[in-house]
VMD Tcl script that builds the backbone (N, CA, C; Angstrom):
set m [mol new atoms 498]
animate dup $m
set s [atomselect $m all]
$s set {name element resname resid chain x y z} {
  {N N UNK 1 A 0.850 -1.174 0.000}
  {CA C UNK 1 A 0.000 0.000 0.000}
  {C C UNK 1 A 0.897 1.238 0.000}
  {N N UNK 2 A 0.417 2.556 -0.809}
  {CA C UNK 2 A 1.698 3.319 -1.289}
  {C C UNK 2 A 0.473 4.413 -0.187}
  {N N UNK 3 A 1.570 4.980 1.343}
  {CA C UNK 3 A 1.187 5.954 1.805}
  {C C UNK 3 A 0.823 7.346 0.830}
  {N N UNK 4 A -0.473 7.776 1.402}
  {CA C UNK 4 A -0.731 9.010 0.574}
  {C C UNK 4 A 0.060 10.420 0.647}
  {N N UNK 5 A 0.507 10.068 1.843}
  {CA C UNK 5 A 1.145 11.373 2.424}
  {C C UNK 5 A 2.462 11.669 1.710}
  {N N UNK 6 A 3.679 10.617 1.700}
  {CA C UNK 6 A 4.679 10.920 1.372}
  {C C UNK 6 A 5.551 9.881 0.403}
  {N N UNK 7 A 4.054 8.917 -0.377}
  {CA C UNK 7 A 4.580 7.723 -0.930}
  {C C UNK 7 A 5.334 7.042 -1.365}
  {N N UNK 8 A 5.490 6.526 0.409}
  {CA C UNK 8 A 6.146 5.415 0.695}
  {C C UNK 8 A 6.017 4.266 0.545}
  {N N UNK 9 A 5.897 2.724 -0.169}
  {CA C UNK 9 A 5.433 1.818 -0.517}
  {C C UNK 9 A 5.448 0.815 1.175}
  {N N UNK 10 A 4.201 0.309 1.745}
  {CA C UNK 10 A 3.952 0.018 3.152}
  {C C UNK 10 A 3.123 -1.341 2.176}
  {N N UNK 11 A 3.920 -2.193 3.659}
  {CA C UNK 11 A 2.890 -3.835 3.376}
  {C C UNK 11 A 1.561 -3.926 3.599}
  {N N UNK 12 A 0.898 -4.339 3.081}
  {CA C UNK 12 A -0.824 -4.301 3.097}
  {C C UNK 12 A -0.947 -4.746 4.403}
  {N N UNK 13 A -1.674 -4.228 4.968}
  {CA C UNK 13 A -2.296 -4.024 6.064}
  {C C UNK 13 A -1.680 -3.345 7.903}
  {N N UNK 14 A -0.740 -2.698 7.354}
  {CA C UNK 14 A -0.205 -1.992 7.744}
  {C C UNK 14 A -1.187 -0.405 8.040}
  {N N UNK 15 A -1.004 -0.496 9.756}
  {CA C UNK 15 A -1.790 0.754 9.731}
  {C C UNK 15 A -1.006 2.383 9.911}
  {N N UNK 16 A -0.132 2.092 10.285}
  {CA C UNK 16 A 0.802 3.806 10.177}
  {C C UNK 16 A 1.729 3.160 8.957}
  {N N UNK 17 A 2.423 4.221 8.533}
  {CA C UNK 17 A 3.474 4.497 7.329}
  {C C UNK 17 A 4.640 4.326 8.163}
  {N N UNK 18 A 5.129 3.534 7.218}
  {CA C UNK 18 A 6.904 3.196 8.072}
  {C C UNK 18 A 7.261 4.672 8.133}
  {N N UNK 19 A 7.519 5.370 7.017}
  {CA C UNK 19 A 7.940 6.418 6.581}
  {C C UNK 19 A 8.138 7.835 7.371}
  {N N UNK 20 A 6.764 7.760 7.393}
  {CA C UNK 20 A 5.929 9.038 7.919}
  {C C UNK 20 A 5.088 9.187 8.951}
  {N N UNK 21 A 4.734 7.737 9.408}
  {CA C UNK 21 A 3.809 7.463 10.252}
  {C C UNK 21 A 2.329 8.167 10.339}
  {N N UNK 22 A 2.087 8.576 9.153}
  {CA C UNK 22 A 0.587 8.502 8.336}
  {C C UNK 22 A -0.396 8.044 8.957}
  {N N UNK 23 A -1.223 7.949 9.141}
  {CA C UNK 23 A -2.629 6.877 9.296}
  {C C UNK 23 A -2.814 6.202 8.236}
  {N N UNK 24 A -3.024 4.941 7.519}
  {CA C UNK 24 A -3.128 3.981 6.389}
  {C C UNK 24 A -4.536 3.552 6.409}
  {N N UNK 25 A -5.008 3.755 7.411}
  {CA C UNK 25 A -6.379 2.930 7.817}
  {C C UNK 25 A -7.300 3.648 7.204}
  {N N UNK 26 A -8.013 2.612 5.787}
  {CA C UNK 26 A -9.387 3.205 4.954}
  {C C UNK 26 A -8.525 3.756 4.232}
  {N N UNK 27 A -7.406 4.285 3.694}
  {CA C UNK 27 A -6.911 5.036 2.510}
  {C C UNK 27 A -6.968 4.467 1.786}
  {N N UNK 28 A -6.596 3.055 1.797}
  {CA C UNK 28 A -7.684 2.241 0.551}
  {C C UNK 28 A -8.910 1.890 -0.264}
  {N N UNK 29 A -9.781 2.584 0.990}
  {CA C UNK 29 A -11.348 2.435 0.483}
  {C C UNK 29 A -11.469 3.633 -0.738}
  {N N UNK 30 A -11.858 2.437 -1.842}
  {CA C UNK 30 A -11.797 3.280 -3.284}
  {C C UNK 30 A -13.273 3.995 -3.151}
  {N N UNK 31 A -12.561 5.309 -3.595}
  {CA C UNK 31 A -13.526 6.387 -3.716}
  {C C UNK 31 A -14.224 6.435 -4.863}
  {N N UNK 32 A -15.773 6.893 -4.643}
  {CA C UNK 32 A -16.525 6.620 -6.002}
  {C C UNK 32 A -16.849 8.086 -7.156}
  {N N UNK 33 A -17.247 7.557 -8.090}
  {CA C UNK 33 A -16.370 8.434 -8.937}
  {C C UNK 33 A -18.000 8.798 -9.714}
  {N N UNK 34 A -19.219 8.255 -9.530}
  {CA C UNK 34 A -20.372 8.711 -9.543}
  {C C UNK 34 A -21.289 7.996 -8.447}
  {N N UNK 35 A -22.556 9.372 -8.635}
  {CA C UNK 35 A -23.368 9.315 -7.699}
  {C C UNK 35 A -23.940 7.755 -7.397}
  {N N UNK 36 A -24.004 7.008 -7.880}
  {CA C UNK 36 A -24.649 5.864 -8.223}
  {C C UNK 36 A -23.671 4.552 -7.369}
  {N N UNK 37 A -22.537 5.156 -8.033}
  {CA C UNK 37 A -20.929 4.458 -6.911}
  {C C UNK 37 A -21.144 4.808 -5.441}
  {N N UNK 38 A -21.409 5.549 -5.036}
  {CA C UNK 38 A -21.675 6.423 -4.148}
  {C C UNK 38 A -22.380 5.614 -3.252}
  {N N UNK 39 A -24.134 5.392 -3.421}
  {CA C UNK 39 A -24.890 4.698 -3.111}
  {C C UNK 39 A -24.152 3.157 -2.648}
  {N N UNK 40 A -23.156 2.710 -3.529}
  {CA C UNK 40 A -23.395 1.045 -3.259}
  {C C UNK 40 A -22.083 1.365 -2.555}
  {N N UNK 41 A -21.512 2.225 -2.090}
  {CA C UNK 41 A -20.461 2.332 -1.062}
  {C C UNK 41 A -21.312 2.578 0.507}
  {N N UNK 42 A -22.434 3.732 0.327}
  {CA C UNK 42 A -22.309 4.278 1.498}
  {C C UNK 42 A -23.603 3.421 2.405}
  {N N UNK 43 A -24.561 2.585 0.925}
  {CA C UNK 43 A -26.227 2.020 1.762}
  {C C UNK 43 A -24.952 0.942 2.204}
  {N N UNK 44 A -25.871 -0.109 3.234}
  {CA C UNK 44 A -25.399 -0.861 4.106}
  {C C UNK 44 A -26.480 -2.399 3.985}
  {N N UNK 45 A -26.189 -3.419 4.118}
  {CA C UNK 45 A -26.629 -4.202 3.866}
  {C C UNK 45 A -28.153 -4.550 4.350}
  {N N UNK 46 A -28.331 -3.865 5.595}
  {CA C UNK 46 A -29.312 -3.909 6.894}
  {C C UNK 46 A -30.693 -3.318 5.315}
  {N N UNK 47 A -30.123 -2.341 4.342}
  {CA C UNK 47 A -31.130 -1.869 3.795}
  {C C UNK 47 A -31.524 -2.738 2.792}
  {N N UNK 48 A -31.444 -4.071 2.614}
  {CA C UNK 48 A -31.705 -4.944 1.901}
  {C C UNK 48 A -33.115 -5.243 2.314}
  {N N UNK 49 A -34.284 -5.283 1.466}
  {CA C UNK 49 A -35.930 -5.890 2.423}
  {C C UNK 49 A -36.003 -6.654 2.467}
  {N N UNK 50 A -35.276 -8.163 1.786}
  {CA C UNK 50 A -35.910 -9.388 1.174}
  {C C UNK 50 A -34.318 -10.085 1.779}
  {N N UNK 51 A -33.951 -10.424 2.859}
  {CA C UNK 51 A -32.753 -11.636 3.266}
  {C C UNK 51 A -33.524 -12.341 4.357}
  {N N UNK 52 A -33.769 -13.546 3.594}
  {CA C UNK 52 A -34.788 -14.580 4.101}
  {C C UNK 52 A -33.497 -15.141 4.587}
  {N N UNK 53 A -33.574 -16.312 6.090}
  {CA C UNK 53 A -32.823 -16.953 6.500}
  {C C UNK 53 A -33.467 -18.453 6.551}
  {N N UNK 54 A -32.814 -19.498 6.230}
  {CA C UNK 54 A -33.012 -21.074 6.709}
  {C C UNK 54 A -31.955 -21.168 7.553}
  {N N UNK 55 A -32.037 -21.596 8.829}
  {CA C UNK 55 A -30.600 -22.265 9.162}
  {C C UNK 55 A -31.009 -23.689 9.378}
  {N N UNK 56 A -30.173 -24.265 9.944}
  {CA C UNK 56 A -30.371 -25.741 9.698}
  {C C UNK 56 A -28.860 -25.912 10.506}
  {N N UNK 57 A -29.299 -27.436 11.092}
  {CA C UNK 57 A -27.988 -27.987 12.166}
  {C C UNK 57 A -26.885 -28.874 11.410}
  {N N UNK 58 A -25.836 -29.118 11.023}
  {CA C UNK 58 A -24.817 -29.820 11.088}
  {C C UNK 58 A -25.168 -30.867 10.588}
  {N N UNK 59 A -26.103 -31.739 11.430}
  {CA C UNK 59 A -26.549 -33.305 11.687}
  {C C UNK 59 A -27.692 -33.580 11.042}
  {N N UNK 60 A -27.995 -32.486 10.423}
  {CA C UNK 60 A -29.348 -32.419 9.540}
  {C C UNK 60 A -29.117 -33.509 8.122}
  {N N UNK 61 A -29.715 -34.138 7.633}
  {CA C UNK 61 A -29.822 -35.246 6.628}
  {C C UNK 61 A -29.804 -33.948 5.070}
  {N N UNK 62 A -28.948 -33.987 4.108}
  {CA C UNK 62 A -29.178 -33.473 3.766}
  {C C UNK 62 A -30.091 -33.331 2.294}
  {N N UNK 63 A -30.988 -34.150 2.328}
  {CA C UNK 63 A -31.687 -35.129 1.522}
  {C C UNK 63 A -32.858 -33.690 2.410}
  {N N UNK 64 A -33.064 -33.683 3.680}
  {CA C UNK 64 A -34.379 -33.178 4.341}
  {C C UNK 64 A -34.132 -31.236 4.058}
  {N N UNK 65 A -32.862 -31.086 4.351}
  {CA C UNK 65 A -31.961 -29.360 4.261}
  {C C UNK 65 A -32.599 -28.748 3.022}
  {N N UNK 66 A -32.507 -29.829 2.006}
  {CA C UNK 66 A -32.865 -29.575 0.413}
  {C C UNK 66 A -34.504 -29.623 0.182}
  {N N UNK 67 A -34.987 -30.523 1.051}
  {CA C UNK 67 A -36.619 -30.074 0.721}
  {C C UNK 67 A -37.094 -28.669 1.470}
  {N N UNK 68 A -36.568 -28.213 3.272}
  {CA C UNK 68 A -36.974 -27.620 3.543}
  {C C UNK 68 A -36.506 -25.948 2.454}
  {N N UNK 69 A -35.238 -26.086 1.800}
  {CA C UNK 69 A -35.261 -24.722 0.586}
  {C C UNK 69 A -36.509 -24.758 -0.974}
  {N N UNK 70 A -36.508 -26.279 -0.757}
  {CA C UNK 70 A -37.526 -25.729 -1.737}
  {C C UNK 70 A -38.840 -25.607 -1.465}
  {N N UNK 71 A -39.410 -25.988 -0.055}
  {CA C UNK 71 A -40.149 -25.202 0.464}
  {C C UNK 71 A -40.903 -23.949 0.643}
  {N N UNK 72 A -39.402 -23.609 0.636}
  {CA C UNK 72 A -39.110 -21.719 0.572}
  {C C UNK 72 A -38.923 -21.405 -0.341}
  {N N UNK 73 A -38.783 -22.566 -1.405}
  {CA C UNK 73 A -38.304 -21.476 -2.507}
  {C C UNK 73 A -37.118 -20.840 -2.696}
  {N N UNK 74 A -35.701 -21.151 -1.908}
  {CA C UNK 74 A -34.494 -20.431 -1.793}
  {C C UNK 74 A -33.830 -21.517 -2.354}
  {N N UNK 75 A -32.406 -21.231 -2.257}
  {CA C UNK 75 A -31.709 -22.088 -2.787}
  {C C UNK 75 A -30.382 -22.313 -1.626}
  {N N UNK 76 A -30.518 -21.997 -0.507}
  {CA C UNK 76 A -29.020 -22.010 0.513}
  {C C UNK 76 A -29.648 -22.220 1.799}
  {N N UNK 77 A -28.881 -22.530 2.475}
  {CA C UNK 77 A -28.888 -22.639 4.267}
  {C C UNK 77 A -28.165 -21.994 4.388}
  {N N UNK 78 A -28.121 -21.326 6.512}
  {CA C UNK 78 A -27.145 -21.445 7.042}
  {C C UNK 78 A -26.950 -22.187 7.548}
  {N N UNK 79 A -25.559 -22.776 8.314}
  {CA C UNK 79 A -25.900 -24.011 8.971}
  {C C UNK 79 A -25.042 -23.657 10.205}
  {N N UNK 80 A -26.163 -24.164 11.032}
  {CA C UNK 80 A -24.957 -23.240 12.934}
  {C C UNK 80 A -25.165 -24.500 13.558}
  {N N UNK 81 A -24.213 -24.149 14.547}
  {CA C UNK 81 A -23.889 -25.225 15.800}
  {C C UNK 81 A -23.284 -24.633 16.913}
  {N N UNK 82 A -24.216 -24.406 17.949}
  {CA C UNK 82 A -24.227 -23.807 19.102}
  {C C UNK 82 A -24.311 -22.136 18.597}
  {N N UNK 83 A -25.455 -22.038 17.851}
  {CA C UNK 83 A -25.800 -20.625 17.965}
  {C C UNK 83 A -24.547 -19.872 16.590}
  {N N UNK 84 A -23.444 -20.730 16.602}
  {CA C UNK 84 A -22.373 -19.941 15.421}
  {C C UNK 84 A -22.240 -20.303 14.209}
  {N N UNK 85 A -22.136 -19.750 12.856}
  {CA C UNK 85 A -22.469 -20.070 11.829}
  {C C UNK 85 A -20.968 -21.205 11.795}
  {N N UNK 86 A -21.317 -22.363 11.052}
  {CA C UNK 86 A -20.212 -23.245 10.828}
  {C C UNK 86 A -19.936 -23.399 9.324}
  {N N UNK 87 A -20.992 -23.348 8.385}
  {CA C UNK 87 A -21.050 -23.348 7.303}
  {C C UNK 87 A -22.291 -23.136 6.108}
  {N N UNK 88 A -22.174 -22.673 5.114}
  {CA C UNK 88 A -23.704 -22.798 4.139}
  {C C UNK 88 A -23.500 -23.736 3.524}
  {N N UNK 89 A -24.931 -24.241 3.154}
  {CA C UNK 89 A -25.119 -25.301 2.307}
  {C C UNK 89 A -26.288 -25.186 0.989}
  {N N UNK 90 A -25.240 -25.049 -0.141}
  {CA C UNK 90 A -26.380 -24.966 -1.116}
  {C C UNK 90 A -26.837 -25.734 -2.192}
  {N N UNK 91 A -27.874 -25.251 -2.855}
  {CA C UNK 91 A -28.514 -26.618 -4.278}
  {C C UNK 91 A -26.991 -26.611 -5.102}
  {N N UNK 92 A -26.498 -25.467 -5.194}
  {CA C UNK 92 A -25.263 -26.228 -6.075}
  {C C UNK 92 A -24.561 -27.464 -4.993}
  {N N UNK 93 A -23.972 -26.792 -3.795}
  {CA C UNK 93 A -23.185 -28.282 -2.905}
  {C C UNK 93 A -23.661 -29.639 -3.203}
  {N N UNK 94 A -24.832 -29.687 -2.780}
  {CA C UNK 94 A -25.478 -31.027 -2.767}
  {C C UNK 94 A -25.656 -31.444 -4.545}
  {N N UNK 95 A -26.030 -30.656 -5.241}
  {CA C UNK 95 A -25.588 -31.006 -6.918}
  {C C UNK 95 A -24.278 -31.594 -7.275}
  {N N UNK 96 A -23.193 -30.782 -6.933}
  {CA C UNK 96 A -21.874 -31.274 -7.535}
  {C C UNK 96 A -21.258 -32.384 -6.539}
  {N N UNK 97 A -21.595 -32.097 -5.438}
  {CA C UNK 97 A -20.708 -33.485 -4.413}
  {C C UNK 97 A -21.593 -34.423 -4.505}
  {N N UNK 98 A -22.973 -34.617 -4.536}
  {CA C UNK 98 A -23.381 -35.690 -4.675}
  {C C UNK 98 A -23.201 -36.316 -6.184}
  {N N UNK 99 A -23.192 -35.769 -7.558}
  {CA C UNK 99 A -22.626 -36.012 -8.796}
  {C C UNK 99 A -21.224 -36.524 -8.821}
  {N N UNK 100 A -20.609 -36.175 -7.691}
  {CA C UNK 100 A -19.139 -36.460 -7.294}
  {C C UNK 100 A -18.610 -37.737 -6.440}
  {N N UNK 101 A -19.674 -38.627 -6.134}
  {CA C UNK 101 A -19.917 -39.738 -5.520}
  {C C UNK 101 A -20.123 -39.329 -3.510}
  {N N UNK 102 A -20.263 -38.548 -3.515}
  {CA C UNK 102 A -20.921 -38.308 -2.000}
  {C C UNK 102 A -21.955 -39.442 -1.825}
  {N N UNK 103 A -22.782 -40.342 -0.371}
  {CA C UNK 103 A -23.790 -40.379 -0.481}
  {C C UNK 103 A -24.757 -40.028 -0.346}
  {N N UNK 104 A -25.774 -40.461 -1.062}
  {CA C UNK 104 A -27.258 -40.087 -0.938}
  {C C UNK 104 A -27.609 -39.582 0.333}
  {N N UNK 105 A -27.136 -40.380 1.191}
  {CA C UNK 105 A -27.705 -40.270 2.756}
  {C C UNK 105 A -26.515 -39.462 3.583}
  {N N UNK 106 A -26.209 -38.621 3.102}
  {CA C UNK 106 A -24.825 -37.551 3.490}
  {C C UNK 106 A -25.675 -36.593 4.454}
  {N N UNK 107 A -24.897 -36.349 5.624}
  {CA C UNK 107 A -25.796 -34.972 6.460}
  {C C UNK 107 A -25.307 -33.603 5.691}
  {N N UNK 108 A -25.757 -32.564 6.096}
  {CA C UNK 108 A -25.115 -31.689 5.789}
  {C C UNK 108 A -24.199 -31.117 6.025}
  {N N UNK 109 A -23.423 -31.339 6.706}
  {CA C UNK 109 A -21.885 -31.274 7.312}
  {C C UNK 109 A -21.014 -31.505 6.159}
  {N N UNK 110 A -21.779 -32.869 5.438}
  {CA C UNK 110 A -20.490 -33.152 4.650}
  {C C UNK 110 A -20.796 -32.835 3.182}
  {N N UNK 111 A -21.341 -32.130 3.041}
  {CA C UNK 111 A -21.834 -31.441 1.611}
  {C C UNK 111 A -21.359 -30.124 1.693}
  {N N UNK 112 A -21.751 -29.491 3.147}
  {CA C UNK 112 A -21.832 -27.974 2.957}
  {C C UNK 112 A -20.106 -27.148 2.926}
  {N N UNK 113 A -20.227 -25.726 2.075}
  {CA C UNK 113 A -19.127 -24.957 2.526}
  {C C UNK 113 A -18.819 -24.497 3.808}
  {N N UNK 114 A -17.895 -25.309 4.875}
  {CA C UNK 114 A -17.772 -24.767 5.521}
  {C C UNK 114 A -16.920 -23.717 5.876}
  {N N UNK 115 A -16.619 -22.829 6.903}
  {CA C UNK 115 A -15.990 -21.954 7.556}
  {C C UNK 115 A -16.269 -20.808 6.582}
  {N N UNK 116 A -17.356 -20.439 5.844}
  {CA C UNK 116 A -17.410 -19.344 4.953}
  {C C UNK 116 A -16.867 -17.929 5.026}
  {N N UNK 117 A -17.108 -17.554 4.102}
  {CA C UNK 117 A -16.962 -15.817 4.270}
  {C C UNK 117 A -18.250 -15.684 4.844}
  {N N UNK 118 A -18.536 -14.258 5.838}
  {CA C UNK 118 A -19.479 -13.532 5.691}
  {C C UNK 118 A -19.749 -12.240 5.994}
  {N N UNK 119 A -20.934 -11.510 5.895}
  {CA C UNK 119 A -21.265 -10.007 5.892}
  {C C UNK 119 A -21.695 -9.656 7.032}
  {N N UNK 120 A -21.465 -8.533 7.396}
  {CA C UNK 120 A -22.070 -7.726 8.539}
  {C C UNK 120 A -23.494 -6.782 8.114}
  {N N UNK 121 A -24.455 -6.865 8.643}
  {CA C UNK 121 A -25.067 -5.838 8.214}
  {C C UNK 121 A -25.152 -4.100 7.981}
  {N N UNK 122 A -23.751 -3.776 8.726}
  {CA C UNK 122 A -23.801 -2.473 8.289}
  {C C UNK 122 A -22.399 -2.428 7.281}
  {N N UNK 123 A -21.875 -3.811 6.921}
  {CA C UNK 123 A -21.360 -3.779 5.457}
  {C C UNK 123 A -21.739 -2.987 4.434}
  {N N UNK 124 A -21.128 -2.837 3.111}
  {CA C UNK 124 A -21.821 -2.072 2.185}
  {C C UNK 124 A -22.448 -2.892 0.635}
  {N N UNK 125 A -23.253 -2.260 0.238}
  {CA C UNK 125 A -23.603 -3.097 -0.575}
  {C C UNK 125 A -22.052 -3.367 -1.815}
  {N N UNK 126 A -21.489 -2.492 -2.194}
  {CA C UNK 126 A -19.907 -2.764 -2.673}
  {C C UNK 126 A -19.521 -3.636 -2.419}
  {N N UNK 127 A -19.634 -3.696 -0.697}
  {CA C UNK 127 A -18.565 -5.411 -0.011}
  {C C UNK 127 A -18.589 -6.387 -0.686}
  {N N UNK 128 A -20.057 -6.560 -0.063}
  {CA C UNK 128 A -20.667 -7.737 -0.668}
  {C C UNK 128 A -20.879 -7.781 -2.087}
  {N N UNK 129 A -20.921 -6.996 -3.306}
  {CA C UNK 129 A -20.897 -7.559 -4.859}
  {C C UNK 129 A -19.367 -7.957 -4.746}
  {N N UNK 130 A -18.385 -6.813 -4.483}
  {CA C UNK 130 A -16.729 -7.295 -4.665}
  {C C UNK 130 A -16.476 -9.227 -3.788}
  {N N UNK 131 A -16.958 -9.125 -2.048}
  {CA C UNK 131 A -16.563 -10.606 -1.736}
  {C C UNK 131 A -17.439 -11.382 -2.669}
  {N N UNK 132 A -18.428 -11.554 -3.621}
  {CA C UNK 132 A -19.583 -12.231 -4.023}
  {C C UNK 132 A -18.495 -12.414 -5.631}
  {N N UNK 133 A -18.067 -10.849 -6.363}
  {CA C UNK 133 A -17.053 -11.179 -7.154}
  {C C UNK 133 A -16.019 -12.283 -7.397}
  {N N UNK 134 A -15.595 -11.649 -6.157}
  {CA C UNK 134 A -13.549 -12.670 -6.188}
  {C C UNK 134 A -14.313 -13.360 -5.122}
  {N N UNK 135 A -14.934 -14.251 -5.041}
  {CA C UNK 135 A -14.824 -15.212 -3.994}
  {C C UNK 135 A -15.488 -16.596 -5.091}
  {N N UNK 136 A -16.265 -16.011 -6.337}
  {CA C UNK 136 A -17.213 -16.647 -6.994}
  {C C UNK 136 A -18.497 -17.373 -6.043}
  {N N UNK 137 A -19.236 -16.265 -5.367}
  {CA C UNK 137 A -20.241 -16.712 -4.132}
  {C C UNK 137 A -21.610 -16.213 -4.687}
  {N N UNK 138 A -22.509 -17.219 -4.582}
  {CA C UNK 138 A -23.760 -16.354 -4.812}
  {C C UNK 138 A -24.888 -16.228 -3.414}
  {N N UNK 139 A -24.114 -16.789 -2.129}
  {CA C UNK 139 A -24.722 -16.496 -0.628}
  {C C UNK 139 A -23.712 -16.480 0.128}
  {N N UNK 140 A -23.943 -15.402 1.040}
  {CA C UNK 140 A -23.298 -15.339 1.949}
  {C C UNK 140 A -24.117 -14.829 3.799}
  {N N UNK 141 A -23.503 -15.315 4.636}
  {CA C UNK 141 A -24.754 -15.480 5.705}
  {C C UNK 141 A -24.126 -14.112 5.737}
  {N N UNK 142 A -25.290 -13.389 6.699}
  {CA C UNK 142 A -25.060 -11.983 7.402}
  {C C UNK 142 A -25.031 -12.277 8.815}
  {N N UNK 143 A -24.047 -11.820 9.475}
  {CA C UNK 143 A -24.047 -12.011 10.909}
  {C C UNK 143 A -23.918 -10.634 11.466}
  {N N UNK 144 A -24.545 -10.671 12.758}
  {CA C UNK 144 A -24.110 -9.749 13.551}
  {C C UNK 144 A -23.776 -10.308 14.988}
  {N N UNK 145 A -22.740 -10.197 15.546}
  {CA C UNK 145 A -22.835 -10.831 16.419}
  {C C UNK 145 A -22.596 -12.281 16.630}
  {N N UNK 146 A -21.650 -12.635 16.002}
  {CA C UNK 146 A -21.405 -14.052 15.619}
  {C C UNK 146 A -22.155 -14.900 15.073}
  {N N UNK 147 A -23.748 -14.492 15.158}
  {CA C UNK 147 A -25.253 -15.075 14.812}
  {C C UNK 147 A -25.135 -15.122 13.507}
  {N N UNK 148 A -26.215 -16.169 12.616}
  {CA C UNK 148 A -26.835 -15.297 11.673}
  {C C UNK 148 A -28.092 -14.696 11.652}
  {N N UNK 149 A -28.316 -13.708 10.536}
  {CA C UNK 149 A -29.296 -13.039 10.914}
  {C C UNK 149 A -30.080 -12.717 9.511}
  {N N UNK 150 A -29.280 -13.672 8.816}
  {CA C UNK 150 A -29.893 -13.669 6.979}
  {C C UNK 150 A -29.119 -13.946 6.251}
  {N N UNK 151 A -29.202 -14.050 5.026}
  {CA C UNK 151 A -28.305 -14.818 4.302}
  {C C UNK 151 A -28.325 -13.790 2.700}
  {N N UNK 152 A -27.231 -13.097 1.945}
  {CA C UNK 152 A -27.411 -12.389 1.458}
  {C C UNK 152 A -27.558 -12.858 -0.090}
  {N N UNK 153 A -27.943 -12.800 -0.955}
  {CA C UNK 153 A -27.750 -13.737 -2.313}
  {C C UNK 153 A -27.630 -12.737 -3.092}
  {N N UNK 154 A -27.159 -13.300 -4.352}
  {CA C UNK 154 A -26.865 -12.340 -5.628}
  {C C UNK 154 A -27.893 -12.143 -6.227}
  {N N UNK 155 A -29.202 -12.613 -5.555}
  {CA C UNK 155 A -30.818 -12.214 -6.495}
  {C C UNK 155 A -30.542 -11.058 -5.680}
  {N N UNK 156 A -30.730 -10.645 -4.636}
  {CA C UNK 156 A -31.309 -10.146 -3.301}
  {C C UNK 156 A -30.151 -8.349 -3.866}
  {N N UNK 157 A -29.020 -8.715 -4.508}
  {CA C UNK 157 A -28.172 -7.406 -4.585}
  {C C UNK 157 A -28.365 -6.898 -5.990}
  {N N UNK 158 A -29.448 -8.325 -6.825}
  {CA C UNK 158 A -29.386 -7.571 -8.124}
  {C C UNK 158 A -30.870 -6.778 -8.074}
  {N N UNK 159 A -31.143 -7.490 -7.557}
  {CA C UNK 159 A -32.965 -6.228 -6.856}
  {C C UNK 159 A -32.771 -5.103 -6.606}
  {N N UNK 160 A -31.664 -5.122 -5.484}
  {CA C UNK 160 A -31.271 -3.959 -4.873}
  {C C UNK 160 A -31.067 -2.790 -5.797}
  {N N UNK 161 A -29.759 -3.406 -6.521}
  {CA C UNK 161 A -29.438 -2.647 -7.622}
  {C C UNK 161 A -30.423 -1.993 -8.812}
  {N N UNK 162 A -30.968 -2.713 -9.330}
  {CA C UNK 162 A -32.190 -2.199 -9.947}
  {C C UNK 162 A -33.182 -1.076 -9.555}
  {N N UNK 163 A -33.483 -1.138 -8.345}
  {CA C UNK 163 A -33.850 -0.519 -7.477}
  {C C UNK 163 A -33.036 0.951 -7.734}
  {N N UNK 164 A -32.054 0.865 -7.586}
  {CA C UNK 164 A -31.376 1.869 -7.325}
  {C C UNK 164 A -31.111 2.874 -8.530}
  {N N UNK 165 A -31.098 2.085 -9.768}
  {CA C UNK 165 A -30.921 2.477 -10.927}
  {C C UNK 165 A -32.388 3.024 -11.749}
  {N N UNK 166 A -33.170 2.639 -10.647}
  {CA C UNK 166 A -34.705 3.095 -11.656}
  {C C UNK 166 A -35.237 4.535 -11.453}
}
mol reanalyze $m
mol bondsrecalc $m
mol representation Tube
mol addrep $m
């Protein structure tokens, strides 16, 4: 990271400047360059209307995980154990690992992504398209509080977006 002050080239994540001893912290947060940029920097995830949550336990069959989403109509879990998110589990997981010789009778433990990324709700909507970008994710749980508290999807940010653009 190249201090702004007196650019000095500093290792990423470095919060003063070797140099100069600068503040570094957020001089990275890319600044937006229209009004519209603006918006998906400064709204926050909390302003999303539609982050439906499933969670579902560990030990759950995941033959049963998969009926209760289409239930709903969603396509992901969260999946907690003792109250903390451990991992999501989605129609793609159970598609490709079970195509992959998993069995039939697999819980969801052993299908799902565990130890995921996830969002905070006063994240920004930016965060989450960029981690959803480079991570190649189309859910990610929202926690606050170690909890979850919804689960964010790439329908749910392209709404948003639309929204925003109309």
């Amino acid at each position: 990271m190249i201090c702004p002050a007196c650019g000095t080239e500093n290792i990423q994540g470095d919060d003063l400047c070797v140099n100069c001893g600068t503040e570094l912290a957020g001089s990275d947060k890319p600044q937006p360059g229209t009004r519209f940029e603006q918006r998906l920097l400064e709204e926050h995830l909390s302003a999303l209307a539609n982050v439906e949550l499933l969670s579902v336990a560990p030990e759950l069959g995941a033959a049963e995980a998969v009926r209760q989403m289409q239930q709903r109509n969603i396509g992901s879990a969260v999946v907690e154990r003792d109250g903390r998110v451990v991992g999501v589990f989605t129609e793609l997981d159970a598609l490709l690992k079970l195509t992959d010789g998993a069995s039939p009778d697999a819980t969801v433990d052993e299908l799902m992504t565990a130890d995921p990324v996830v969002l905070r709700p006063d994240d920004s909507v930016a965060v989450a398209i960029h981690k959803m970008s480079v991570g190649g994710f189309r859910h990610i749980p929202l926690v606050d509080g170690g909890r979850a508290v919804g689960i964010v999807t790439a329908r749910d940010l392209f709404r948003h977006i639309l929204k925003l653009l109309a």
